[in-house]
Steps between C-alpha positions, in 0.01 A plus 500: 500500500222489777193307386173642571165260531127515456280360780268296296197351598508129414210328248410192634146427269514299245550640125180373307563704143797679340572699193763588311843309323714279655764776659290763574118448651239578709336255742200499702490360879188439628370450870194515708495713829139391647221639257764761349772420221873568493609540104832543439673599153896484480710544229802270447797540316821243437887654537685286327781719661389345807315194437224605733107618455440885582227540645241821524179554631267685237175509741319351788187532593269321729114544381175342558430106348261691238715709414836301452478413132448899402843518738679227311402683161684887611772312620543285139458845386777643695678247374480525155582942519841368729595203246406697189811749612726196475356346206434205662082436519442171448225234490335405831578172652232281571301834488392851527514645851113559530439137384761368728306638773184385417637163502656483823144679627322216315730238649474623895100507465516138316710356807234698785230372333571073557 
């Protein structure tokens, strides 16, 4: 049987906040493009069939610094409606999307200011 596959567009950033159980969650990648963000939510799912990580791409969006944390909180709200279906909404880990956001915000301003 022929295979058929998806061009994908690869996710380099770094995940800085995820929610959900431990087979099925959303994470949230996080990058800076200049004075613009690039926030990217991505649901996850084990196959134990197949011992790999599925892997699709909820939203991305690429907003304005100020703007970034109201982002992060739609897309943890995306989130929750897709992993509500599947019953598996979970606790966020180390945190909510918006306050992930505002960390990693706090923490590039902390490092330009020394």
């Amino acid at each position: 049987m022929p295979c058929i596959t998806f061009p994908l567009v690869a996710n380099n950033a770094p995940v800085i906040s995820r929610v959900g159980t431990d087979d099925i969650f959303v994470e949230l990648s996080f990058r800076r493009l200049g004075a613009r963000v690039e926030l990217v939510a991505t649901r996850v799912e084990y196959s134990a069939y197949t011992g790999r990580y599925l892997r699709d791409e909820l939203g991305r969006e690429i907003c304005d610094e100020e703007d970034a944390e109201n982002v992060a909180c739609d897309l943890q709200w995306i989130a929750k409606a897709n992993l509500a279906e599947s019953g598996g909404y979970g606790a966020a880990d180390p945190c909510g999307f918006g306050e992930a956001v505002e960390r990693e915000m706090e923490s590039i301003y902390a490092v330009a200011a020394e």
